[in-house]
C-alpha positions in Angstrom: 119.9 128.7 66.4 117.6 131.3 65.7 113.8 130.9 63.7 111.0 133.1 63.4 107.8 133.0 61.8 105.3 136.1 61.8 102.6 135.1 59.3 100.4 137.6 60.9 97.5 136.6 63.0 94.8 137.6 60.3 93.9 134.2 57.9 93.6 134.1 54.1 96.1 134.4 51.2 99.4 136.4 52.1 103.2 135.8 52.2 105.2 134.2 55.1 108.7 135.3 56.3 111.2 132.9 58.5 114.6 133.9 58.9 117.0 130.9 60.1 120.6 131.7 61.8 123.6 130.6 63.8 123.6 133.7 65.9 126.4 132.8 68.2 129.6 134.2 66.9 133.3 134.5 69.2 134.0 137.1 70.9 137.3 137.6 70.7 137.4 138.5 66.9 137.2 141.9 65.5 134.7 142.0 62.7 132.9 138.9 61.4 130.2 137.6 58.9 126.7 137.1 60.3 124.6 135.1 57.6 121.3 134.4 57.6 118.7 132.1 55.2 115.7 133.8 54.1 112.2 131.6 53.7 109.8 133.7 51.7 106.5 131.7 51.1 103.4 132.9 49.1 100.0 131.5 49.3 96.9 132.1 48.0 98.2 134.5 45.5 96.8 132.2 42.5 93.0 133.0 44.1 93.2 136.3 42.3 95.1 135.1 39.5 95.8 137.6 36.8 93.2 137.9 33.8 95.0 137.8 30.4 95.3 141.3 30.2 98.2 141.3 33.3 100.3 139.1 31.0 102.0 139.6 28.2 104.6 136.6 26.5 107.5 136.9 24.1 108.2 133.4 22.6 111.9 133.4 21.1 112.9 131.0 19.2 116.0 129.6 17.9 115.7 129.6 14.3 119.3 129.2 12.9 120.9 126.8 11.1 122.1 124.5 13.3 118.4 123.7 14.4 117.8 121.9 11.0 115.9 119.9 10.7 114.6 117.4 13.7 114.6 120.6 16.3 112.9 123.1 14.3 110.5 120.8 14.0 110.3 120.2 17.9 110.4 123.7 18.1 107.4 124.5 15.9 105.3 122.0 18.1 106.7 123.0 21.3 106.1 126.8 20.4 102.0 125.9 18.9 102.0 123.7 22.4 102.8 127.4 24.4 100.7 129.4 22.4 97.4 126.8 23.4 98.1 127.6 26.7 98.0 131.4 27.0 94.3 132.8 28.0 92.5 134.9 26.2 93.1 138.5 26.6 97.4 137.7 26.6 99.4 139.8 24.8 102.0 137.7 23.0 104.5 137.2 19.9 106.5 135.1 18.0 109.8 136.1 17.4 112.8 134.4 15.2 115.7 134.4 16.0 118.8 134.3 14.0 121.8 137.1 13.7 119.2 139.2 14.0 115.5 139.0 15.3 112.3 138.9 13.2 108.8 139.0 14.8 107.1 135.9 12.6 103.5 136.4 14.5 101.3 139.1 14.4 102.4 139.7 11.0 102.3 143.3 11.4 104.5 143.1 14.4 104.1 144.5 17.7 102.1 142.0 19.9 98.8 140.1 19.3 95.7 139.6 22.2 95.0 136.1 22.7 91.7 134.5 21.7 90.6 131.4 19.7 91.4 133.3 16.0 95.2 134.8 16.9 95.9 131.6 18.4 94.9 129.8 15.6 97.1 132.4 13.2 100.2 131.8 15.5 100.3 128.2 15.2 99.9 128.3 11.8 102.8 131.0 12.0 104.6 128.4 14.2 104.8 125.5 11.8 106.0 128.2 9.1 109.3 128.5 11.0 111.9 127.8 9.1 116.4 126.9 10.3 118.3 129.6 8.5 120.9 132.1 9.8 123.4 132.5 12.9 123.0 133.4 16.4 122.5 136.6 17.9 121.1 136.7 21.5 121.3 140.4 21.9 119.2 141.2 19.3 116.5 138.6 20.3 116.3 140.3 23.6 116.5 143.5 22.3 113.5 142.9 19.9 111.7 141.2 22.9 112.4 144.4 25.4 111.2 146.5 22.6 107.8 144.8 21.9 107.1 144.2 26.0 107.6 147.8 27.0 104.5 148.9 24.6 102.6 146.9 26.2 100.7 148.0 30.2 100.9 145.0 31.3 102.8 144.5 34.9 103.8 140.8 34.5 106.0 140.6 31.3 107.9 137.4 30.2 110.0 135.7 27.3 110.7 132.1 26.9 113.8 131.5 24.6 115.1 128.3 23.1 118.4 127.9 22.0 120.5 125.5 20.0 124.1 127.2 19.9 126.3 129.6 21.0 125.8 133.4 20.9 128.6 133.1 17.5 127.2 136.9 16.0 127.5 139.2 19.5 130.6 141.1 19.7 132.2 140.8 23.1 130.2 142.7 25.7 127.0 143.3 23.4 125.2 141.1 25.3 126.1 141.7 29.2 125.0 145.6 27.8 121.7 144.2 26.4 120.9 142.4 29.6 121.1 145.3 31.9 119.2 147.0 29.3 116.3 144.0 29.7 116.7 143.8 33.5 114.0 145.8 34.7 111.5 145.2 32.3 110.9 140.7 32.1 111.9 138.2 33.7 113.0 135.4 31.1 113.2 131.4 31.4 115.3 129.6 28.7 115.8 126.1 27.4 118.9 124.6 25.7 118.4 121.9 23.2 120.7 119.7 21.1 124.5 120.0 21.7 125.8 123.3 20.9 125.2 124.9 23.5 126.7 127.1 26.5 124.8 126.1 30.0 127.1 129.0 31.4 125.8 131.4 28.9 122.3 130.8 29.1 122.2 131.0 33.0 124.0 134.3 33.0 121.1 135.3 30.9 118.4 134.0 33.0 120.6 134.9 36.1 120.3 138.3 35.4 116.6 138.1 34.2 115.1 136.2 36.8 114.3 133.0 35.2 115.7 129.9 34.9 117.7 127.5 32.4 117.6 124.1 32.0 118.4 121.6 29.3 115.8 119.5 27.0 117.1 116.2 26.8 114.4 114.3 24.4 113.4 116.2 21.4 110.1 115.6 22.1 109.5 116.3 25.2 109.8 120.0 24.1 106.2 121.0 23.7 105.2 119.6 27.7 108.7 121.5 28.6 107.1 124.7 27.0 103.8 124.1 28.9 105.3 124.0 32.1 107.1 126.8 31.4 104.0 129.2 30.3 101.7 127.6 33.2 104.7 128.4 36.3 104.8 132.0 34.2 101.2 132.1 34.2 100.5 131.1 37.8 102.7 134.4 38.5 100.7 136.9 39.7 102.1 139.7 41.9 104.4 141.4 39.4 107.1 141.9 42.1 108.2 141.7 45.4 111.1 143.1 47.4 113.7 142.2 50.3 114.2 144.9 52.5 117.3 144.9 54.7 118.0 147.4 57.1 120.9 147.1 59.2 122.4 149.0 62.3 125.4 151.9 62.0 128.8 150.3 61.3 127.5 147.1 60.1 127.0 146.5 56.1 125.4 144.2 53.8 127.9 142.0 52.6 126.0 139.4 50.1 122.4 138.9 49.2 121.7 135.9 47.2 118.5 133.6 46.5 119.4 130.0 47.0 116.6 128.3 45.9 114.8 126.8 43.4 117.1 128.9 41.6 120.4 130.9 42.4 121.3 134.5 41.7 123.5 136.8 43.4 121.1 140.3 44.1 123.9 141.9 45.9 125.0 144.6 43.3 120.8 145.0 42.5 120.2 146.6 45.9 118.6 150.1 45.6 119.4 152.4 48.6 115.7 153.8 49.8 116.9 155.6 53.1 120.3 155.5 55.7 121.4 151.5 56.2 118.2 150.3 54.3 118.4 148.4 50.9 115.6 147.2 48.6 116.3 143.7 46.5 114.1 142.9 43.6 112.8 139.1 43.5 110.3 140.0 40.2 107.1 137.6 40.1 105.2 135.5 42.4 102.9 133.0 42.5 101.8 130.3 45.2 105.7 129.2 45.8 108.4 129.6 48.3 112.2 130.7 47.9 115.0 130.8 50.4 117.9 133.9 50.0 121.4 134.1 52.0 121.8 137.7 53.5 125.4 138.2 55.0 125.6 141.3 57.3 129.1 142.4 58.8 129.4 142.2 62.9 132.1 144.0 65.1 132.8 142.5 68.4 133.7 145.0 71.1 130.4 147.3 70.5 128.0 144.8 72.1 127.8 143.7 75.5 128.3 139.3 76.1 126.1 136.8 76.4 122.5 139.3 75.2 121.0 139.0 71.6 121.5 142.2 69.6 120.1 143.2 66.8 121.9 143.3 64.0 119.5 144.6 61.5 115.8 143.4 60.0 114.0 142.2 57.0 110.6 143.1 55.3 109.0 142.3 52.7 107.1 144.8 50.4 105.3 145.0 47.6 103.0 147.4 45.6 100.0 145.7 45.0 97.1 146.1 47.0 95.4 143.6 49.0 98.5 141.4 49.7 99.3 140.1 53.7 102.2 140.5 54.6 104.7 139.6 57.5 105.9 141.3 60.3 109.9 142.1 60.1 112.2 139.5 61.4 115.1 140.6 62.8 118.5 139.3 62.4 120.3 138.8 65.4 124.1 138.1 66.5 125.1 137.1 70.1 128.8 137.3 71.2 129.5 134.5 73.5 133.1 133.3 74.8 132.0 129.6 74.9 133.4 127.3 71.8 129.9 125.2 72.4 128.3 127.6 71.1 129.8 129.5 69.0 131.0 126.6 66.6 127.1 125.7 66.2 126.0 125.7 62.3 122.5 126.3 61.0 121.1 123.4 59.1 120.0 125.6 56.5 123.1 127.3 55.9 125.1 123.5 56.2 122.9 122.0 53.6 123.6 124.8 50.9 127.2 125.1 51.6 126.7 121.1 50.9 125.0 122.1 47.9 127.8 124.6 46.4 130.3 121.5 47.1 128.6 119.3 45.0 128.0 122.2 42.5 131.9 122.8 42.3 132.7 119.3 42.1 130.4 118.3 39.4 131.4 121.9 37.0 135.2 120.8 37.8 133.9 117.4 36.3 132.4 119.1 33.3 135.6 121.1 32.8 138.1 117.8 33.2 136.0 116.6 30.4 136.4 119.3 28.3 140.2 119.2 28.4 140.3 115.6 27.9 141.3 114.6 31.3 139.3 111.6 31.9 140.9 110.9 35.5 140.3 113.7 36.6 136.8 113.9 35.4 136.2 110.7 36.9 137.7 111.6 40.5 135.3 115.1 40.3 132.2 113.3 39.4 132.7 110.4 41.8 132.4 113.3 44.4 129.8 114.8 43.0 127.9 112.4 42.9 128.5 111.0 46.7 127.2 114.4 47.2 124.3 114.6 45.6 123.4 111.2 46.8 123.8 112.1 50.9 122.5 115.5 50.2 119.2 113.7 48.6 119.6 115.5 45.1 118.3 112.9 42.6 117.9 115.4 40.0 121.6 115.8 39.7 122.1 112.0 40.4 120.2 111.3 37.2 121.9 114.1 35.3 125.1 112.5 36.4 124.2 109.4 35.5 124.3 110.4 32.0 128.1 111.0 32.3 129.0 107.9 34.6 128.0 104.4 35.2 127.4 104.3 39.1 129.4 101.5 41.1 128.7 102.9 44.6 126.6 106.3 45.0 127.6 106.3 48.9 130.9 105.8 48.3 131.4 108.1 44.6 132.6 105.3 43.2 131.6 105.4 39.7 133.1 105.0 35.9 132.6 107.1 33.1 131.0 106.6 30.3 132.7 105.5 27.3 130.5 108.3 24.7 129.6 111.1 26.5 127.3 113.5 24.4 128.0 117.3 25.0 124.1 118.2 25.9 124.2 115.8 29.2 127.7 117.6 30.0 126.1 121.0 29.8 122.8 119.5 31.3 124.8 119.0 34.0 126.5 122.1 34.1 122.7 124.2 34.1 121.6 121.7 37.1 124.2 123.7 39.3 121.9 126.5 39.4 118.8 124.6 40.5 118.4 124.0 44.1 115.9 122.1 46.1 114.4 124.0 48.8 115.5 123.4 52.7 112.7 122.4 55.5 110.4 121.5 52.6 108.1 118.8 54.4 105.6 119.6 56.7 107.4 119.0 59.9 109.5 122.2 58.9 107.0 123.9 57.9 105.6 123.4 61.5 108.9 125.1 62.8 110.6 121.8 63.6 114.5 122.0 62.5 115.3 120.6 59.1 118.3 118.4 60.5 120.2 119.7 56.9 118.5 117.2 55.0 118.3 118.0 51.3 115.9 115.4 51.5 112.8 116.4 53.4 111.8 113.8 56.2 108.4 112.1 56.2 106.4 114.0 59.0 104.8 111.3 60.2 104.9 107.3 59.9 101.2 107.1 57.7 102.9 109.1 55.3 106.5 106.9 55.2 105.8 104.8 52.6 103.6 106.9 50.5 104.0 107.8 46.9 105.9 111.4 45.7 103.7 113.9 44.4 104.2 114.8 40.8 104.4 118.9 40.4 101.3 119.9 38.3 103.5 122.5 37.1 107.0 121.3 36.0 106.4 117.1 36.4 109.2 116.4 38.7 108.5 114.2 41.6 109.0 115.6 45.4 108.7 113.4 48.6 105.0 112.3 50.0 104.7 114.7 52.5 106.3 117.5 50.7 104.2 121.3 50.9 106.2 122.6 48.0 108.0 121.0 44.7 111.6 120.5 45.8 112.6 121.5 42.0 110.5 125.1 41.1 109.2 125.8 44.7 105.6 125.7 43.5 103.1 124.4 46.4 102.1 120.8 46.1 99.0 120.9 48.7 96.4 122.7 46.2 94.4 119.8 45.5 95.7 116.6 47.6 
């Protein structure tokens, strides 16, 4: 197995690249898949964190019917609770959303710059919000590309709360509105209540380069909004981009980030030059993510038993001032010995682990949804001996919400006898979160993650301490943990 690590030898905030691979690959076949996992790390970034001015925020709420009445009020505290936390100098606004979209704050629309007064104004505007209308996503968006792209600012971002189903789109309106909004914010949405669609709302946030994720107590809505608006704000190198170059003959199959969150970049690429691809991974802030690349090999063009190169990664980015990494290649070396060619990269075992788990626990959600109880039951079982070897309490406890667990080893569990449709979908959106591989400090000293999803303690002092609570979105990650194994934001800034 192949890992490299060029942070550069000069000190001081910057961004890391490892690559990790099973190089070996038989050499007896014609053409084959070499895939690769991708460990982009940023640090220091939040140093020369971005004034207000960088910023500006869209806050989208869900103002239909169905929100009446105990989440519209969760949603007018939640939304005040955001609005406290954007600095001065943020350009920001309100906007309503029902089957169509209404900005509620500034009052003369367009967007507002933060400071004691308009924040004020916008709470007040918050409490005013009122649960009449339908649902129409596109138009929300639309309104929100509209007021973001008069604005300078680099780092652009909406946060949208739903209740329901997109019932006012016509078929297709929305997929156009989204590669409409692509290139121009990044959006993180919530679900809340029972209505609903987990798949919906991550192929919005998919495609925007956020994330989705359920509310599960009403009022935990405003601290969910804080989190949000804090990871957002903490942001602050508008973009930065793979680059994959590969040899003659070979092409780039797949490119997809695994972790915290998954979205398939592949048909984002942007050719720059011959064999050389750029892949937009928006903002950045003191975190790390791991992508999949997947390159095609041929056999018969190399020599045995030497490491070839089978192409290279870089990182780039336009602002100024930022380290960054040397390329790392990616390598593939034909061998005719079984031994070694049947090796498999921990990184790449624990997320094909992962996207078991994930199919078992969405063909659990579906059983349930057709009323087939059995095989719900059989689904979730494996799902949740899944989760529980690969270390994934998250989905454990979303699980648990659907099934009383007998045996978490074994997958022996029973369902539940009232299952409410949010934890089903809560458990649906949890199939897009991913904790991060080699998260504890032995891997991040290069030592080989074994595939644990669970990172190992990295030394005996730190065995039995306490996990670390993320400042940013409160979920708990092991002791010795360097970044949250939930949103990929570094846990060492103050310990």
């Amino acid at each position: 197995m192949s890992t490299t690590d060029h942070a550069g030898a000069e000190a001081g905030p910057g961004i890391t690249l490892k690559v990790n691979q099973q190089k070996y690959l038989p050499a007896g076949s014609a053409e084959h898949e070499m895939h690769a996992v991708l460990t982009v790390t940023a640090r220091g970034l939040r140093a020369g964190a971005a004034a207000g001015p960088e910023m500006a925020e869209v806050i989208v709420i869900d103002c239909s019917s169905s929100m009446w009445p105990m989440k519209i009020t969760a949603a007018q505290r939640a939304t005040a609770a955001a609005v406290e936390v954007l600095p001065d100098g943020t350009r920001f606004a309100i906007v309503e959303g029902t089957h169509e979209a209404r900005v509620v704050y500034p009052g003369s629309g367009g967007l507002a710059v933060a400071g004691p007064d308009t924040r004020a104004e916008a709470t007040r505007a918050a409490h005013r919000l009122v649960a009449s209308g339908g649902t129409s996503v596109s138009a929300w968006l639309s309104l929100a590309r509209e007021l973001l792209d008069a604005t300078p600012a680099p780092l652009r971002h909406v946060l949208l709360l739903t209740d329901g189903k997109n019932e006012h789109d016509a078929p297709g309106v929305l997929d156009r509105v989204l590669a409409q909004c692509v290139d121009h914010f990044t959006c993180d949405a919530r679900g809340i209540g029972d209505e609903w669609d987990a798949k919906e709302l991550t192929r919005i946030t998919g495609r925007l380069h956020g994330a989705a994720d359920a509310v599960l107590v009403e009022g935990d809505l405003a601290e969910e909004f804080r989190a949000v608006l804090r990871r957002a704000l903490g942001r602050t190198l508008p973009d930065l981009r793979l680059r994959i170059t590969h040899r003659a003959g070979s092409r780039i199959r797949m490119v997809k980030q695994l972790s915290p969150t998954e979205a398939d970049l592949t048909a984002r690429g942007r050719e720059v030059e011959a064999h050389t691809r750029e892949y937009p991974t928006r903002a950045w802030g003191d975190e790390s993510r791991q992508y999949q690349v997947c390159l095609t090999a041929e056999a018969g063009r190399d020599p045995k038993g030497e490491d070839v190169q089978l192409g290279y990664v870089e990182l780039v980015v336009d602002a100024p001032g930022v380290r960054l990494p040397e390329p790392e290649a990616i390598l593939v070396h034909w061998t005719d010995d079984p031994a070694l060619s049947s090796r498999v990269d921990p990184h790449l075992d624990h997320f094909a682990r992962q996207a078991e788990m994930k199919r078992a626990v969405t063909a659990g959600c579906e059983a349930l949804d057709d009323g087939d109880r059995a095989a719900a039951r059989e689904e979730l079982g494996r799902a949740v001996r899944l989760a529980h070897a690969l270390g994934d309490d998250r989905m454990v406890r979303r699980l648990e919400n659907l099934v009383e667990i007998e045996d978490a080893a074994a997958g022996r569990v029973r369902l539940r006898d009232v299952i409410r449709p949010l934890h089903v979908q809560s458990a649906i959106v949890s199939t897009t979160h991913s904790g991060l591989v080699g998260a504890s400090a032995g891997a991040r000293a290069g030592e080989p993650s074994g595939g644990a999803g669970r990172p190992h303690p990295s030394s005996p002092d730190r065995a039995g301490a306490p996990d670390v609570v993320c400042r940013v979105c409160g979920r708990r990650s092991p002791a010795d943990a360097a970044f949250c194994t939930a949103c990929g934001t570094e846990l060492r800034e103050g310990r």
